[in-house]
Residue frames relative to the residue before (quaternion, step in Angstrom):
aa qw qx qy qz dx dy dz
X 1.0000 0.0000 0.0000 0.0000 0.00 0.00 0.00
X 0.2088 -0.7299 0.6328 0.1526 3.89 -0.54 0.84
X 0.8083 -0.4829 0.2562 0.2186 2.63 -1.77 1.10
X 0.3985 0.6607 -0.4401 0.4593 3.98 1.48 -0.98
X 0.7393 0.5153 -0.4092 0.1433 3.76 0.32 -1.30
X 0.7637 0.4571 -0.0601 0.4519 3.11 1.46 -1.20
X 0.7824 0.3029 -0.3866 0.3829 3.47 1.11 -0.36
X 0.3393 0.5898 -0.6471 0.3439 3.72 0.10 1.13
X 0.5651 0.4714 -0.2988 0.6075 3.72 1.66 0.11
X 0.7707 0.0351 -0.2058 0.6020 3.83 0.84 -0.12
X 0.1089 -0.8088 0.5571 -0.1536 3.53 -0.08 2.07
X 0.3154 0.6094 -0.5416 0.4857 3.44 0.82 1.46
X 0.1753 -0.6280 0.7519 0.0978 2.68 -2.11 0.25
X 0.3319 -0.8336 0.4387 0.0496 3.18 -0.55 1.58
X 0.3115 -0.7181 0.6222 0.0129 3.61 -0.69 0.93
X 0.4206 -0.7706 0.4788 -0.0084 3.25 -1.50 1.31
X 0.2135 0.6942 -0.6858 -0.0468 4.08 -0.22 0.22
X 0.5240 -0.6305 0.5169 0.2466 3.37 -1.62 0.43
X 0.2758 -0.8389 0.4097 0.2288 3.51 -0.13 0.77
X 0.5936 -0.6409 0.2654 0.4080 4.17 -0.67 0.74
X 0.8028 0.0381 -0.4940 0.3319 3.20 1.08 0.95
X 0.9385 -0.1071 -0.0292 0.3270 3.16 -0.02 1.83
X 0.7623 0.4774 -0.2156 0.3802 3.55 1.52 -0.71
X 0.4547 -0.6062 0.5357 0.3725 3.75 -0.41 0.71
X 0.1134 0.7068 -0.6947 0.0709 3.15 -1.16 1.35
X 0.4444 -0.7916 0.4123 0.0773 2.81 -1.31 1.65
X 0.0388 -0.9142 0.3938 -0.0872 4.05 -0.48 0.41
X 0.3103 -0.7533 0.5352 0.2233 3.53 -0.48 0.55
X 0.0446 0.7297 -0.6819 0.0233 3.39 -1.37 0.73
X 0.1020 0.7825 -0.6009 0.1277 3.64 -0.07 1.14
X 0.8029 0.3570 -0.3375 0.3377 3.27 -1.61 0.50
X 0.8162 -0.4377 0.1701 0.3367 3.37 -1.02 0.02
X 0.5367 -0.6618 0.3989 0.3388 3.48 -0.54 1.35
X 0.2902 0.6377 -0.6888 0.1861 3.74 -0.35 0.83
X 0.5417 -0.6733 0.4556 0.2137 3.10 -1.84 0.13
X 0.3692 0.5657 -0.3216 0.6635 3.20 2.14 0.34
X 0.3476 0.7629 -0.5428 0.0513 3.84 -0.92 0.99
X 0.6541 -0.5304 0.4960 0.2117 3.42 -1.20 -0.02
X 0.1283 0.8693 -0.4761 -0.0329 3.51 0.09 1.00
X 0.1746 -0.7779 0.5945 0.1050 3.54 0.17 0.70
X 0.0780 -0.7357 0.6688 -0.0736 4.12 -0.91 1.11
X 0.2744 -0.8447 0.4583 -0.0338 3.44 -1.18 1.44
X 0.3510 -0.7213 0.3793 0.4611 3.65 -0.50 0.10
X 0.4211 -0.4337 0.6209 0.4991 2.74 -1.01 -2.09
X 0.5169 -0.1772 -0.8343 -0.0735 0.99 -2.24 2.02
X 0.6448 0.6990 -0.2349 0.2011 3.34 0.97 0.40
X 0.2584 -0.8063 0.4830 0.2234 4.09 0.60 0.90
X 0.8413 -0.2915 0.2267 0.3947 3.85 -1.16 -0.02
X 0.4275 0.4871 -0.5888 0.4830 3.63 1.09 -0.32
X 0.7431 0.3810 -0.4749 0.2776 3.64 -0.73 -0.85
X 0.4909 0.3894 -0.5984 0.4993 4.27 1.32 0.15
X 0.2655 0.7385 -0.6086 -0.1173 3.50 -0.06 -1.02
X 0.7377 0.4091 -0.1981 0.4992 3.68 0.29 -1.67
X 0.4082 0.6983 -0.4283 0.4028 3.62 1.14 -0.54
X 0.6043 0.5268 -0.1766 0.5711 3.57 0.39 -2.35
X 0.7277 0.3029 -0.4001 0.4675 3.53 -0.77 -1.42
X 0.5950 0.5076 -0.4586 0.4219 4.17 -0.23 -1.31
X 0.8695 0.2105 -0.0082 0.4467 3.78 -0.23 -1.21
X 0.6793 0.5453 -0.4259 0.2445 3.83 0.37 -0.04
X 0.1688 0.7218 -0.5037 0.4436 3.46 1.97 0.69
X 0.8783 0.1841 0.0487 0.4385 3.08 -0.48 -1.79
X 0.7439 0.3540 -0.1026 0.5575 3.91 1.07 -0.63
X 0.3690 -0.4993 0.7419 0.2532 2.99 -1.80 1.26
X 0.4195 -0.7108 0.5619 -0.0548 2.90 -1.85 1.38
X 0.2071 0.8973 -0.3876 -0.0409 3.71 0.43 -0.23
X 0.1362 0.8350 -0.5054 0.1696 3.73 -0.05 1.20
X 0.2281 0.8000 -0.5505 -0.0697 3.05 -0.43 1.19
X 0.6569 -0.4651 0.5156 0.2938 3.53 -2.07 0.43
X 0.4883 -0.7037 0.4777 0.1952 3.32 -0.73 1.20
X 0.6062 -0.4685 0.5023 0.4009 3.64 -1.38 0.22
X 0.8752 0.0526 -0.1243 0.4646 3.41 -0.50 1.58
X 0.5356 0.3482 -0.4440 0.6283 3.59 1.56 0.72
X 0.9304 0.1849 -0.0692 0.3090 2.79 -2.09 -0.03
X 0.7746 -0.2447 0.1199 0.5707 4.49 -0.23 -0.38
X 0.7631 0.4220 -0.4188 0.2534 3.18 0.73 0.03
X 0.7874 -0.4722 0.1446 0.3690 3.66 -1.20 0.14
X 0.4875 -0.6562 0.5750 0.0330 3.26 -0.49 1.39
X 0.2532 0.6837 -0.6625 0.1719 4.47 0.13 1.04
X 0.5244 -0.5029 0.6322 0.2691 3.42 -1.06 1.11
X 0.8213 -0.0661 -0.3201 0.4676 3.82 -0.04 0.10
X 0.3831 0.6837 -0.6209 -0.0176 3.13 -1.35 0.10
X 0.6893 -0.4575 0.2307 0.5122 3.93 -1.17 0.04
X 0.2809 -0.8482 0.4481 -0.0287 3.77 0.05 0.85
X 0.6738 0.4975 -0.3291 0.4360 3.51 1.29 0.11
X 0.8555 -0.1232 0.2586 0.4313 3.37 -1.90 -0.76
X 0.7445 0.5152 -0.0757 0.4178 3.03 0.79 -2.01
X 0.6232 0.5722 -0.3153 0.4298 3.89 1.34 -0.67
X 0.6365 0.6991 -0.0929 0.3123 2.94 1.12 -1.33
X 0.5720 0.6299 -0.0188 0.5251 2.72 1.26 -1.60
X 0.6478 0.2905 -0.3463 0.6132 3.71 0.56 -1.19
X 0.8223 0.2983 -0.3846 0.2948 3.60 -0.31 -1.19
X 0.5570 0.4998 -0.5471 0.3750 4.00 0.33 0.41
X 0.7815 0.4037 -0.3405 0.3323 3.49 1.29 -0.55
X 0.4496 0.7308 -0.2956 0.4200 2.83 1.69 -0.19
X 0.5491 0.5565 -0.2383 0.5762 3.33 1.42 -1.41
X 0.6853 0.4984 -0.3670 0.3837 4.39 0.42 -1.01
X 0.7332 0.4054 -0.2945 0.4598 3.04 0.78 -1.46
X 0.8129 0.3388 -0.4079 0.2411 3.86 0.48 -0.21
X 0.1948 0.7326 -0.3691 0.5377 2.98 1.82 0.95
X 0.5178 -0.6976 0.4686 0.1598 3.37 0.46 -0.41
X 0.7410 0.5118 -0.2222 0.3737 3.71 1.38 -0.55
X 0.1783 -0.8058 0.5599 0.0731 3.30 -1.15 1.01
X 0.7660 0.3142 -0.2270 0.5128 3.48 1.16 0.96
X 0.0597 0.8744 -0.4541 0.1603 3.20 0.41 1.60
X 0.2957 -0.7183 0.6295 0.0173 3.43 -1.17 1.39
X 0.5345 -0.7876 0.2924 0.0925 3.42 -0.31 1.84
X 0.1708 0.8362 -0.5202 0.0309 3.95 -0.47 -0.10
X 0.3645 0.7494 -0.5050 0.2247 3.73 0.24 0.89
X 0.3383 -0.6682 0.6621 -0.0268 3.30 -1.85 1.53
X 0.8720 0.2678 0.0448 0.4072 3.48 -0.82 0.10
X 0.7974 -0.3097 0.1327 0.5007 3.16 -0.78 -0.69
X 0.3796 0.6496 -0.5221 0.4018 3.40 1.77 -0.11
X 0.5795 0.5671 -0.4975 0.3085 4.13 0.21 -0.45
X 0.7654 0.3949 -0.3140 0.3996 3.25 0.71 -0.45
X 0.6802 0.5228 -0.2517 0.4479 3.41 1.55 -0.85
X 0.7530 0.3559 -0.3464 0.4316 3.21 1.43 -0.43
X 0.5504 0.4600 -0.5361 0.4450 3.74 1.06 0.02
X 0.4465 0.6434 -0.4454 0.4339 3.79 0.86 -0.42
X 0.6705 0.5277 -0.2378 0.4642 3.78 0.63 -1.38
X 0.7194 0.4447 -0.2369 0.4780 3.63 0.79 -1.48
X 0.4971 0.6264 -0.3539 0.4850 4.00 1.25 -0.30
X 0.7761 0.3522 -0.1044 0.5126 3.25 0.51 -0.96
X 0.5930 0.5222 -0.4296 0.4372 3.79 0.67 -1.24
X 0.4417 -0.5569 0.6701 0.2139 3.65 -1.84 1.12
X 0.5697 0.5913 -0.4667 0.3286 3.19 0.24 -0.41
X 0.5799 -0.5582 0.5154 0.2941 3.02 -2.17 -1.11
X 0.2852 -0.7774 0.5445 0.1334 3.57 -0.49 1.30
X 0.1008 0.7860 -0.6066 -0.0639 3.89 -0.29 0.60
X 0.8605 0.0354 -0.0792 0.5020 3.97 -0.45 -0.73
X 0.3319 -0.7670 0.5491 0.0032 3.46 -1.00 1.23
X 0.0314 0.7077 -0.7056 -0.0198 4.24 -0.47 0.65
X 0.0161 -0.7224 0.6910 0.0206 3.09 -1.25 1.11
X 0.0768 -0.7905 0.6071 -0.0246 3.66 -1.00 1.23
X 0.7958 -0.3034 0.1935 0.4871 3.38 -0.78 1.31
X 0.2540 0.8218 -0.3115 0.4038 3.37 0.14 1.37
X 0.2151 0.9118 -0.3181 -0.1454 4.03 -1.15 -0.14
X 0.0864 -0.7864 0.5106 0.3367 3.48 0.17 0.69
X 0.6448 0.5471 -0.4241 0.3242 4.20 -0.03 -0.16
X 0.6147 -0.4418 0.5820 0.2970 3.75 -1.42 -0.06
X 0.0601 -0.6634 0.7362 -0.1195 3.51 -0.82 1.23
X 0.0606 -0.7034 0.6334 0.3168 3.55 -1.05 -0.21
X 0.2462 0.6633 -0.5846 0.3970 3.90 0.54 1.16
X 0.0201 -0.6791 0.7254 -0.1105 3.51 -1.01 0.76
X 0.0257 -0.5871 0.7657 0.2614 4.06 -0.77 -0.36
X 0.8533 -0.3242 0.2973 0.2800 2.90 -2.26 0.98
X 0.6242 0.7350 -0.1881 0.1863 3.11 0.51 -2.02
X 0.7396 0.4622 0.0148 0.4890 2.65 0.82 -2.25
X 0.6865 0.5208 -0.2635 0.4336 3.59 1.04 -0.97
X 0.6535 0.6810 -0.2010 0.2624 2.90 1.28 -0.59
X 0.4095 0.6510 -0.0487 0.6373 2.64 2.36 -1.77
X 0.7171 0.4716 -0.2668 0.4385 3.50 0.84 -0.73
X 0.5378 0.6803 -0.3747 0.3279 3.75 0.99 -1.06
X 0.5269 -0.5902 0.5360 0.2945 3.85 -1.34 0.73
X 0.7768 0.1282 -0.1868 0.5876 3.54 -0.91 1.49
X 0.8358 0.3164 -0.2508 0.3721 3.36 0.02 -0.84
X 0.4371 0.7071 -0.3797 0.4059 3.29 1.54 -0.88
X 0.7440 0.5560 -0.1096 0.3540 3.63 0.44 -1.84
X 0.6737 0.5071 -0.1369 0.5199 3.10 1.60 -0.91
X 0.7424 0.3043 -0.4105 0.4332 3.20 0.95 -0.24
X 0.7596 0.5642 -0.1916 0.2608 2.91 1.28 -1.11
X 0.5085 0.5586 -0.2537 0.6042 3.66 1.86 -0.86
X 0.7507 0.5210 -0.3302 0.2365 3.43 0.85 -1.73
X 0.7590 0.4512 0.1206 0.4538 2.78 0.52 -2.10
X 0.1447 -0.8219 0.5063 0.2174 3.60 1.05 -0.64
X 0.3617 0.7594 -0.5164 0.1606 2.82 0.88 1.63
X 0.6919 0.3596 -0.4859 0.3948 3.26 0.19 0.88
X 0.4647 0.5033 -0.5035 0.5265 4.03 0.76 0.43
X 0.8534 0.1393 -0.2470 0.4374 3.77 0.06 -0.84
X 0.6679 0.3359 -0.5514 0.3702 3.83 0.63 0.49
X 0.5851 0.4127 -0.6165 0.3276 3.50 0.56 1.02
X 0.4325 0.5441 -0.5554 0.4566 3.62 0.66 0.88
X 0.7487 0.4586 -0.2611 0.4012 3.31 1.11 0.60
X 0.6320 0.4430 -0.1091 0.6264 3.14 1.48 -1.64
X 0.7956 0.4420 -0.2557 0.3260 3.70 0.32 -0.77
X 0.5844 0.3300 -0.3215 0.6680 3.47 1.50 0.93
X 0.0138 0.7043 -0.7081 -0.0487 3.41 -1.47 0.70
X 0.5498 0.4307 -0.5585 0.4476 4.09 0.27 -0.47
X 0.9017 0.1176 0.0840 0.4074 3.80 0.26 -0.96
X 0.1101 -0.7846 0.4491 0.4130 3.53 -0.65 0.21
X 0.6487 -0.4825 0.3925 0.4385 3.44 -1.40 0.19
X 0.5487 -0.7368 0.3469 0.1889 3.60 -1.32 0.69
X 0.6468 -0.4627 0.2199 0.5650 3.72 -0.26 0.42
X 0.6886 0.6283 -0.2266 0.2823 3.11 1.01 -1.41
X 0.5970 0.6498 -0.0335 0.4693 3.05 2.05 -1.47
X 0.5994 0.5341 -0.2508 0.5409 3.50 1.48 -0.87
X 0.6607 0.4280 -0.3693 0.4939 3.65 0.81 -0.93
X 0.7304 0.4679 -0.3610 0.3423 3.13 0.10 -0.87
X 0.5958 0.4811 -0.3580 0.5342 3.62 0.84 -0.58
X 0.4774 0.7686 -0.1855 0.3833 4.00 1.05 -0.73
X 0.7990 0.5062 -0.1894 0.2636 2.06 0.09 -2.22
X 0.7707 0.2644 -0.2702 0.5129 4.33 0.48 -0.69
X 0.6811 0.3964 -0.4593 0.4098 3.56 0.54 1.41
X 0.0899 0.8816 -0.4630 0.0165 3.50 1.20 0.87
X 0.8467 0.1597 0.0620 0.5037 3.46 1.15 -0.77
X 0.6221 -0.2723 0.2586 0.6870 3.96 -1.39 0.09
X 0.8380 0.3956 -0.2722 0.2593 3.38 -0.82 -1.62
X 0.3889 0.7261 -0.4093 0.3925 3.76 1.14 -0.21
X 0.8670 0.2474 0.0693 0.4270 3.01 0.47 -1.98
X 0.0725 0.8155 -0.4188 0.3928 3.06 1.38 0.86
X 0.7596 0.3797 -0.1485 0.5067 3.82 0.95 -0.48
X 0.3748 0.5917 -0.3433 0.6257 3.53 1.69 -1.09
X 0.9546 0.0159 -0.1524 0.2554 3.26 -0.27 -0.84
X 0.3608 0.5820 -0.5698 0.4543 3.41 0.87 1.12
X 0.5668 0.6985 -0.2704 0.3430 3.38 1.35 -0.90
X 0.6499 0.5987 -0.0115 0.4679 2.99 1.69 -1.41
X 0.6669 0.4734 -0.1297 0.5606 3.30 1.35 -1.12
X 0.8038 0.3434 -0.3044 0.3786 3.57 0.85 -0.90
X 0.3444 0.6740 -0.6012 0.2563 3.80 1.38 0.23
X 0.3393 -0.8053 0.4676 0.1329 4.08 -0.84 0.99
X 0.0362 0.7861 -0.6136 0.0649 3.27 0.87 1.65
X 0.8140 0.3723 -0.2884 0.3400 3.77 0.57 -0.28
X 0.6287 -0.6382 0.2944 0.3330 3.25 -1.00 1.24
X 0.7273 0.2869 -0.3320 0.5278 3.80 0.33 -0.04
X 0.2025 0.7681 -0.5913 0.1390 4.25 1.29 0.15
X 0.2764 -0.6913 0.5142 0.4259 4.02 -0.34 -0.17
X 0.4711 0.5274 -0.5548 0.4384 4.02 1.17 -0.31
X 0.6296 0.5526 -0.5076 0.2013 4.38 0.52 -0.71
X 0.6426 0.5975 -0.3174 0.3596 3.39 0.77 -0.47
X 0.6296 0.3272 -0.2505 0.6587 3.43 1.60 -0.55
X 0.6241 0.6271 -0.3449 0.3136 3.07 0.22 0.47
X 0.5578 0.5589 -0.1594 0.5925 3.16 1.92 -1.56
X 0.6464 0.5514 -0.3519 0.3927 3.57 1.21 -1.49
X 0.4109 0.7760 -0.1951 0.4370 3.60 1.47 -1.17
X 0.8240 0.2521 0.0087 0.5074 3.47 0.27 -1.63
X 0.4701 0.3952 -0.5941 0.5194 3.91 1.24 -0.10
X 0.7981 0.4733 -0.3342 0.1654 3.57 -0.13 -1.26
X 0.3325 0.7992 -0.4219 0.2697 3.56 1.79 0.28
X 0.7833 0.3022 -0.3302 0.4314 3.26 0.95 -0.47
X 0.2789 0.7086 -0.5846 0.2800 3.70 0.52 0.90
X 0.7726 0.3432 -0.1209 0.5203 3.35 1.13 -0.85
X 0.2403 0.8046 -0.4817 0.2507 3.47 1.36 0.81
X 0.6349 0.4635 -0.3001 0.5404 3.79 1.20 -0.25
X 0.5170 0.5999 -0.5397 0.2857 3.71 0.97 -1.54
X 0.5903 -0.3878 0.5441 0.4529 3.76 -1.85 -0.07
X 0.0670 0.7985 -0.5929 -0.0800 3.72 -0.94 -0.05
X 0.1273 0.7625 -0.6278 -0.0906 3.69 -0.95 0.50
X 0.2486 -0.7378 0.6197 0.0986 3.31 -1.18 1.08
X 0.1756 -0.8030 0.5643 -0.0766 3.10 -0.75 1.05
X 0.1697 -0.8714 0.4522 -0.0865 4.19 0.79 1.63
X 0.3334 -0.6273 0.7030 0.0339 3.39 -1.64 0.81
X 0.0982 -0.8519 0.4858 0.1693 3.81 0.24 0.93
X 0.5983 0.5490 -0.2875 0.5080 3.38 1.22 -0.25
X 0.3726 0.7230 -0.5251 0.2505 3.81 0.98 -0.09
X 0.4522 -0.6477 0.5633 0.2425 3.50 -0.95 1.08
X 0.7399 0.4432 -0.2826 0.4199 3.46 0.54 -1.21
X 0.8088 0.1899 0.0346 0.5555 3.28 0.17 -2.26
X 0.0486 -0.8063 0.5893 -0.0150 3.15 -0.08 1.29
X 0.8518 -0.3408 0.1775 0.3559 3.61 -1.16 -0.65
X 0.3686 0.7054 -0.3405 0.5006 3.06 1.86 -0.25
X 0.5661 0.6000 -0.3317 0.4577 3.93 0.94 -0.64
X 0.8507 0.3384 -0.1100 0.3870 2.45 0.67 -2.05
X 0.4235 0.7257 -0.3394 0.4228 3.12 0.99 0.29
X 0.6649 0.4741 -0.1765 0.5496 3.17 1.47 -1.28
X 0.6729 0.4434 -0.3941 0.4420 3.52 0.64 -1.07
X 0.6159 0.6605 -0.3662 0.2245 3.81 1.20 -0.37
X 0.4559 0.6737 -0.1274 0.5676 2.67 1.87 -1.56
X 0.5837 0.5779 -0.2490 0.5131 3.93 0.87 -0.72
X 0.8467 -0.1148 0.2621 0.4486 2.88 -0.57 -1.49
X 0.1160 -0.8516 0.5003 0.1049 3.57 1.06 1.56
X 0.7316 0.5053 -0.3253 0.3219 3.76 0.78 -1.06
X 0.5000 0.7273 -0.3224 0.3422 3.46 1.30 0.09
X 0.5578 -0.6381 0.3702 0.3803 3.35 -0.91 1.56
X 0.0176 -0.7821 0.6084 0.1335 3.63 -1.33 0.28
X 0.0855 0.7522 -0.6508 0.0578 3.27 -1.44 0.14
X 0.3491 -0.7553 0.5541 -0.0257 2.87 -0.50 2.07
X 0.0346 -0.8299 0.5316 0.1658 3.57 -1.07 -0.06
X 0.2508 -0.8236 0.4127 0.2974 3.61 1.10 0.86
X 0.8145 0.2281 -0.2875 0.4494 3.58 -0.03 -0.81
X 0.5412 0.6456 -0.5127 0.1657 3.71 0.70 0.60
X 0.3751 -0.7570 0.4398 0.3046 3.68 -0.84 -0.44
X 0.6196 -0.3570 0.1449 0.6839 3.77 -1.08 0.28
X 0.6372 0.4557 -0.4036 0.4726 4.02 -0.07 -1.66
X 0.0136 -0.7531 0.6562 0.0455 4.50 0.60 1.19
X 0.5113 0.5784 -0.4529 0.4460 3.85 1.15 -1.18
X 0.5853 0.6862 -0.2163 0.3738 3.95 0.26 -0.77
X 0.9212 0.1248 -0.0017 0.3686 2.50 0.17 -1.73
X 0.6070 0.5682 -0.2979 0.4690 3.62 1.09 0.30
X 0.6328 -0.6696 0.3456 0.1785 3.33 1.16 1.41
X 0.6719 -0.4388 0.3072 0.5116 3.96 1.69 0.35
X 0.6533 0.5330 -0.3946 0.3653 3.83 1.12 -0.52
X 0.3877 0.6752 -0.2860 0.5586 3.37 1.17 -0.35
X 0.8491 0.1217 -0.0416 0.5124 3.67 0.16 -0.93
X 0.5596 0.3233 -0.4880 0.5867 3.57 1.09 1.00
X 0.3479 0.5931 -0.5553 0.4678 3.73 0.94 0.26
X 0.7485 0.4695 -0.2324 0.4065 3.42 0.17 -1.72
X 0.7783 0.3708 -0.2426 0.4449 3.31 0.70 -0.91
X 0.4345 0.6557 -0.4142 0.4579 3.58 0.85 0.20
X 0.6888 0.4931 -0.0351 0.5303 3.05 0.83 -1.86
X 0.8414 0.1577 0.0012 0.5170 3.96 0.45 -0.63
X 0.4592 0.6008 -0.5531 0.3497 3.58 0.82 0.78
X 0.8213 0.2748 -0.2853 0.4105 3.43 0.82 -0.17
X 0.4505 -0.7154 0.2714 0.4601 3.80 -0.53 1.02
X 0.5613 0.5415 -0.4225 0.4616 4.11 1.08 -1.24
């Protein structure tokens, strides 16, 4: 399938800032130039396609701002670079502040929960509304097999660099109401064609801090004190009950968190909840974040 199939579904043009150490990181920035925006942060295995309908929903009336980590989705893919919690972190804030915005309306899936409450810790600015999708910024000790596996020394690399087995069986596992369309698989694909591709997939994979001396635990804990800064902000969560990974145990936590926060479970959805909720999912968000006050 050639690339034509899939990008009449991601109708952007990505833009480029250089991140402080050195790598060309790629990002959306739709809608009106304002200094109030939407920042919408992803995990792994998935780069800004998986906001797409997000952008389109809100880039009328809202600056949009999504960018593709270092080694996901368009941007540059170096065999070395800081791979962790703590990298990540700098280069999204790095990416805000050269954006120009001092008022940022949250949006984070996956591993983005940690990278974007990590971002909102640090950012000078102003944090105001907060979407959380099937997601975590805190320390569980829950892992599934799968993932641990993906995680194992030697073998880990092999499945995961070799075989791309973890980028292309979540174009399967990470939906359950529906499955995702041919058209949908490439595009999600499409920035792991090869070993060196997925070079990030699996650093992603490697740097979750299930062990007690990991160096990502310490950024992490720091991560999870600062959860309650935003105990007042507005917040809608917006869950995949069917998530293999982040299952209800999360959501449990984010409840325990932020109990007064809007919710909206979707039982038969899956992690990919944007996906799997048939467009309701992504008029939630846009309800909730079409206007900047």
């Amino acid at each position: 399938m050639s690339r034509a199939d899939w990008r009449d579904l991601y109708p952007f043009v990505p833009k480029s800032h250089t991140t402080p150490n050195g790598a060309r990181m790629s990002y959306l920035d739709e809608g009106p130039r304002s200094r109030s925006a939407v920042l919408c942060v992803h995990g792994n295995p998935t780069w800004s396609f998986y906001y797409r309908d997000v952008v389109l929903a809100l880039r009328n009336g809202r600056r949009v701002i999504v960018p593709d980590h270092v080694g996901m989705g368009t941007s540059d893919k170096p065999q070395q670079y800081p791979y962790t919690l703590e990298g990540r972190i700098t280069d999204v804030l790095s990416l805000v502040e050269a954006c120009g915005t001092d008022e940022i309306d949250l949006v984070v899936h996956d591993w983005g929960g940690a990278i974007g409450f990590g971002f909102a810790d640090r950012f000078k600015g102003r944090i105001r509304r907060i979407v959380i999708l099937n997601t975590a910024a805190f320390f569980l000790a829950r892992i599934p097999t799968r993932i641990a596996l993906c995680r194992a020394p030697v073998v880990g690399p092999w499945l995961v660099r070799g075989l791309n087995g973890f980028a292309w069986p979540a174009t399967f596992m990470c939906t359950h109401s529906r499955s995702l369309t041919a058209r949908e698989k490439t595009g999600y694909l499409f920035p792991h064609a090869n070993w060196r591709d997925r070079v990030a997939v699996d650093a992603f994979v490697r740097d979750i801090p299930m062990e007690a001396d990991h160096p990502t635990r310490p950024v992490l804990k720091r991560v999870e004190e600062s959860l309650g800064k935003w105990r007042t902000n507005p917040k809608l969560i917006l869950w995949g009950g069917r998530d293999f990974c982040f299952n209800d145990r999360f959501l449990q936590r984010w409840h325990e968190l932020y109990p007064d926060a809007a919710l909206r479970r979707y039982p038969n959805a899956g992690h990919y909840v944007l996906e799997d909720t048939g467009g309701e999912a992504v008029n939630a968000i846009s309800q909730f974040l079409k206007k900047e006050g």
